[in-house]
C-alpha positions as CSV (number, residue, x, y, z in Angstrom):
1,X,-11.4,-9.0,44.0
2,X,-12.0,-11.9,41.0
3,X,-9.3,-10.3,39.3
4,X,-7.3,-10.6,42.1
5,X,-7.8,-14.3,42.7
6,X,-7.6,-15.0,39.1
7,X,-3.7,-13.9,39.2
8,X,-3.0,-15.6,42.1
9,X,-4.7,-18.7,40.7
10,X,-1.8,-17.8,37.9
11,X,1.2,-17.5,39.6
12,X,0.1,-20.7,41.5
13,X,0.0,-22.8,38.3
14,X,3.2,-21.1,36.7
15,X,5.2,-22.1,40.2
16,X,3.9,-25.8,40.1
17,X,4.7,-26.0,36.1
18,X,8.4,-24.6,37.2
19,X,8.4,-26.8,40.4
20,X,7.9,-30.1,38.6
21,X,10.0,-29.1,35.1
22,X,13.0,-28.1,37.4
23,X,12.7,-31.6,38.4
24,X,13.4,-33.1,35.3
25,X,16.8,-35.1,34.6
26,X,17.2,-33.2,31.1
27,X,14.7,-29.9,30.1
28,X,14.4,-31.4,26.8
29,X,13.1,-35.0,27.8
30,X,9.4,-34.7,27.2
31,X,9.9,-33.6,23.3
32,X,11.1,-37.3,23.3
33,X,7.8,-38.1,22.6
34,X,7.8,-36.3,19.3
35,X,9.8,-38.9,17.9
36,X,6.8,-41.2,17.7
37,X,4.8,-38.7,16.0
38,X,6.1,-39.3,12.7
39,X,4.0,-36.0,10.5
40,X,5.7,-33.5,12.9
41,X,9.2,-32.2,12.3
42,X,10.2,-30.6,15.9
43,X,13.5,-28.5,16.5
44,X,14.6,-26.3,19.1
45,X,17.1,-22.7,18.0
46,X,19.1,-20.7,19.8
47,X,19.6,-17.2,19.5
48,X,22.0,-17.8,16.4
49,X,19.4,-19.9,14.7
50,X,21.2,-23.2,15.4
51,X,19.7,-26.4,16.5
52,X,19.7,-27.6,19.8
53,X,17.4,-30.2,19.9
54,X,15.4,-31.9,16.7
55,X,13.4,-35.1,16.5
56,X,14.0,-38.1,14.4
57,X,11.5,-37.0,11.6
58,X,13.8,-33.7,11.6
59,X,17.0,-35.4,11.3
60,X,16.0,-38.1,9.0
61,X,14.2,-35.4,6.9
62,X,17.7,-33.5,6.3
63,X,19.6,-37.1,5.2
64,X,21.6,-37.5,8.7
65,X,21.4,-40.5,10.6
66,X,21.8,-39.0,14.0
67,X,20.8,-35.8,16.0
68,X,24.2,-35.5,16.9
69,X,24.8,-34.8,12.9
70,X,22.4,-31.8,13.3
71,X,23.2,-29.9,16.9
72,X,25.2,-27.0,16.1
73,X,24.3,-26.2,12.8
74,X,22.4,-24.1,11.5
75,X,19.7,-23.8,8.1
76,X,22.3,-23.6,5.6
77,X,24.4,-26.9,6.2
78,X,21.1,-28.8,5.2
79,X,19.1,-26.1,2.9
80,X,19.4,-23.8,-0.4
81,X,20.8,-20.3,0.4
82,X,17.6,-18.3,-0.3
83,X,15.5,-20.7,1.8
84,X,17.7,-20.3,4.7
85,X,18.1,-17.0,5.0
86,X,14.0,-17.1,4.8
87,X,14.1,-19.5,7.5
88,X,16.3,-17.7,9.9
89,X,14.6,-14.0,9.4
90,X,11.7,-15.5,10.8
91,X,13.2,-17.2,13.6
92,X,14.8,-13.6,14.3
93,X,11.3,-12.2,13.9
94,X,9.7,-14.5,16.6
95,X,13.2,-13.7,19.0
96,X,11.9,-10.0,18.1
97,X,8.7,-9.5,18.4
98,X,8.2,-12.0,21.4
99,X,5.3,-13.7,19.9
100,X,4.8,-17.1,18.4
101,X,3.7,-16.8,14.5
102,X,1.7,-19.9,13.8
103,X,0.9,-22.4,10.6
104,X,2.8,-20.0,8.0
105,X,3.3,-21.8,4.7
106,X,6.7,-22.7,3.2
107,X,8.6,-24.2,0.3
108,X,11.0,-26.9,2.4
109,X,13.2,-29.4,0.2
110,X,12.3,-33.1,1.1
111,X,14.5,-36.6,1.8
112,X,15.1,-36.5,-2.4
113,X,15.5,-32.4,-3.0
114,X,11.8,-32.0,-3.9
115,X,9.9,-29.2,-2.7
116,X,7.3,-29.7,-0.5
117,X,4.2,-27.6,1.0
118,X,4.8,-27.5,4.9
119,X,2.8,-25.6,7.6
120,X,5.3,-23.9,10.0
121,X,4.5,-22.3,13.4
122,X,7.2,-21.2,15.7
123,X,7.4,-19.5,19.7
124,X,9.9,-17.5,21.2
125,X,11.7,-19.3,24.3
126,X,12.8,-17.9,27.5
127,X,15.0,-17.9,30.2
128,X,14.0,-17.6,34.1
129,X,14.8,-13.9,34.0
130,X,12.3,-13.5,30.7
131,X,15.5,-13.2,28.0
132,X,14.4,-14.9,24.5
133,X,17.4,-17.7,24.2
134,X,16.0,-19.0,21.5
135,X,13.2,-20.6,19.7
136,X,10.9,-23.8,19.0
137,X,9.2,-24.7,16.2
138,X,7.4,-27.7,14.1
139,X,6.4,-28.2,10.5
140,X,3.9,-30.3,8.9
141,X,4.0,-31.2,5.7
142,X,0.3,-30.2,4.8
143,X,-0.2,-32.9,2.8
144,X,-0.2,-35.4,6.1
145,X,-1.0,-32.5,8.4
146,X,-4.7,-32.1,7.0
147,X,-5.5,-35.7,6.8
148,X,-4.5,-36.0,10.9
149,X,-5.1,-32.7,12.1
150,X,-9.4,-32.0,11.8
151,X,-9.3,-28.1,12.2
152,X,-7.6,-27.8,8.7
153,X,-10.0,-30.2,7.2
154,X,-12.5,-27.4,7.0
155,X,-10.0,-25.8,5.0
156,X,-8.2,-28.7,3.2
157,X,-10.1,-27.9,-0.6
158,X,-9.4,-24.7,-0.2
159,X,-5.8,-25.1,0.4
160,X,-5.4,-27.4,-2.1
161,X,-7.1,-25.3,-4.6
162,X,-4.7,-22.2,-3.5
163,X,-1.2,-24.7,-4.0
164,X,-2.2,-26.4,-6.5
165,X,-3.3,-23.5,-8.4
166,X,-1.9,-20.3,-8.0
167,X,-0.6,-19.6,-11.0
168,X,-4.3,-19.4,-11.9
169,X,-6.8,-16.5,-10.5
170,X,-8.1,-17.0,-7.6
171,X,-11.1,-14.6,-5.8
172,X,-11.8,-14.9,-2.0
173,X,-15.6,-15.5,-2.7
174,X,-15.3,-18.6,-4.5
175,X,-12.6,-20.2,-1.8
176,X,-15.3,-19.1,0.7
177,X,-17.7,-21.2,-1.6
178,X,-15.1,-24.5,-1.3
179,X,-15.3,-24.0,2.6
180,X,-19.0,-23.0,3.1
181,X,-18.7,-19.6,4.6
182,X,-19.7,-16.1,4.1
183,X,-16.8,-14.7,3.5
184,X,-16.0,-12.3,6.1
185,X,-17.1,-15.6,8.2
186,X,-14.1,-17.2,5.9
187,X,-11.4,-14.6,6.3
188,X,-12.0,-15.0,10.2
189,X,-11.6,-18.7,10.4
190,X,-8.7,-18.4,7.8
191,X,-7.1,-16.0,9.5
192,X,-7.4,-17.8,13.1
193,X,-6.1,-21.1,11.4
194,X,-3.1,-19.6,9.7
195,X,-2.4,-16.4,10.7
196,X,-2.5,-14.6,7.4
197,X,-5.9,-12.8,6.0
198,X,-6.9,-15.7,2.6
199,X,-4.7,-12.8,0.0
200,X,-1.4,-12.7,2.1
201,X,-1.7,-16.5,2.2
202,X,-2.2,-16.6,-1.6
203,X,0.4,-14.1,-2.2
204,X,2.6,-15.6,0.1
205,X,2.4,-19.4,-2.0
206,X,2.8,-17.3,-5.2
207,X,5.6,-15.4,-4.0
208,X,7.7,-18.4,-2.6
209,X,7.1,-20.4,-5.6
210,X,8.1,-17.3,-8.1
211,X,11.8,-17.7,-5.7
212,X,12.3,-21.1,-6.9
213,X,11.6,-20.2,-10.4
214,X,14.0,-17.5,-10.2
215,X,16.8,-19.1,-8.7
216,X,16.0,-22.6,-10.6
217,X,15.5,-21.3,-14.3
218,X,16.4,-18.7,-16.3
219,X,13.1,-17.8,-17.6
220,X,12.5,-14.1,-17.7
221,X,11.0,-12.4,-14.9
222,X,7.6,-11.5,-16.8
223,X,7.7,-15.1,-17.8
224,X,7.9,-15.9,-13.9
225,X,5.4,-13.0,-12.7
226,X,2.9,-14.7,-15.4
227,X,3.8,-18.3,-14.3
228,X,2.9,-17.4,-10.7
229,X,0.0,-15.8,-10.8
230,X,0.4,-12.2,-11.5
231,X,-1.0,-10.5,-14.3
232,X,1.4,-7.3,-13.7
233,X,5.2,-7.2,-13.8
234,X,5.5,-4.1,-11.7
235,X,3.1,-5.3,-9.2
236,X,4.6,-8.6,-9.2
237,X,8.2,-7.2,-8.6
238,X,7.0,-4.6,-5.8
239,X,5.4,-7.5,-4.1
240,X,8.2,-9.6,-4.3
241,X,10.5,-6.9,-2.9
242,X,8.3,-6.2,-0.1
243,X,8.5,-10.1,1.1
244,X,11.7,-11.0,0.5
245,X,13.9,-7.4,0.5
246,X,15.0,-7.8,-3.2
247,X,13.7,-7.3,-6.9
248,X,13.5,-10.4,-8.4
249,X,16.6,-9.5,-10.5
250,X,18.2,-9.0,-7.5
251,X,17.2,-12.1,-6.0
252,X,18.3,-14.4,-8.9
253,X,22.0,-12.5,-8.9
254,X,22.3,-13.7,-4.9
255,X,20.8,-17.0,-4.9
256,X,21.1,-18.9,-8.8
257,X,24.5,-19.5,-8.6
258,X,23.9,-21.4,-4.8
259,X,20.9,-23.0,-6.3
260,X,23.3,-24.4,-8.9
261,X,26.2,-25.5,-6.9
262,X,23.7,-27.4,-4.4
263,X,22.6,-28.9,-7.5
264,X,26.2,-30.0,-8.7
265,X,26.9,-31.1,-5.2
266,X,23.7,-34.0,-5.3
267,X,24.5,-34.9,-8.9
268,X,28.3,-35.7,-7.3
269,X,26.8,-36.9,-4.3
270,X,24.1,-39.5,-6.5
271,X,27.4,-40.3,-8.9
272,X,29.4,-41.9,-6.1
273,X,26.8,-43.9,-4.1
């Protein structure tokens, strides 16, 4: 009988949330408020992967000076090649899998081309008849995120520690040290924060960063495996393959020569300002 009660306490509050939304002059007016949250980079996907709604931080963060500039288009008009295509499999992941995937870390280019450490969580939208239509998502760049958001604080040493040295080794027990857990009491609260175990997340920063030394130098790819933190070329390259769906070879054949043009293109661009 509680049970029974319980879902129809549901269905009450889902019918009054559709009630007043329906009721709205535009479905989109209440991320409007976003705008004045100036750490948080909102933006609304359709099934393609291109942007139907974005805030001002968004927009401003990709060098336009109006939404307007943005609706329509999709990761690559604004991003390198390989980070797009990143991008997009894991908006067709969340479309998918019908699950939001929450505060995963990524590489993401900056106002000036720099790469930045952002926090990226993403949920699966739908329509009245329950068909994914798309997707919404924010970022944080981590740097603001854990100074304004307290549950990463806990975790903010630690984080640092894993991004600003990766390249270096790094054992669970110690990070658990940085955040004053046990450490299966540190995987847990890891885990629930970011929604990878403390090694995925680490081997997920090396992994990213080893892309953009692949695509950005021509160092050799032991060089790279060494420079990010693995001691093994072979394990190095299976890991790499089994995030990103190439060999690092592979990946550097694909993506350098966009990595370079986009280069060309903001030397031109900086030449005729």
């Amino acid at each position: 009988m509680r049970r029974y009660w319980y879902y129809l306490r549901i269905m009450d509050t889902q019918a009054f949330q559709r009630s007043f939304l329906a009721r709205l002059d535009g479905p989109l007016d209440m991320t409007r408020l976003l705008d004045y949250l100036p750490e948080v980079y909102f933006y609304c996907k359709d099934t393609q992967s291109r942007f139907v709604t974005v805030n001002r931080t968004f927009f401003r963060n990709v060098t336009v000076d109006r939404e307007e500039d943005v609706i329509g288009k999709t990761d690559y008009d604004f991003f390198p090649t390989d980070l797009a295509e990143q991008y997009i499999a894991e908006d067709r992941r969340v479309m998918r899998e019908r699950v939001p995937i929450p505060n995963q870390a990524w590489l993401v280019p900056d106002r000036q081309g720099s790469l930045r450490w952002y926090l990226s969580s993403k949920t699966p939208l739908f329509d009245a008849s329950g068909e994914v239509i798309g997707i919404a998502g924010v970022m944080r760049d981590y740097a603001e995120a854990s100074a304004v958001l307290q549950p990463y604080q806990e975790m903010q040493q630690v984080v640092d520690r894993v991004f600003q040295a990766y390249d270096q080794r790094l054992e669970v027990p110690q990070l658990a040290r940085m955040a004053h857990l046990s450490i299966s009491q540190f995987d847990r609260r890891f885990k629930q924060l970011f929604g990878l175990t403390p090694q995925q997340f680490i081997l997920r920063v090396r992994i990213h960063a080893a892309c953009r030394a692949v695509t950005s130098t021509r160092r050799s790819i032991s060089h790279i495996a060494q420079q990010t933190g693995f001691c093994d070329q072979s394990y190095f390259t299976k890991q790499f393959h089994k995030l990103m769906g190439k060999t690092p070879s592979e990946y550097r054949r694909v993506y350098a020569q966009f990595a370079h043009a986009s280069k060309r293109t903001m030397k031109d661009a900086d030449e005729h300002k």
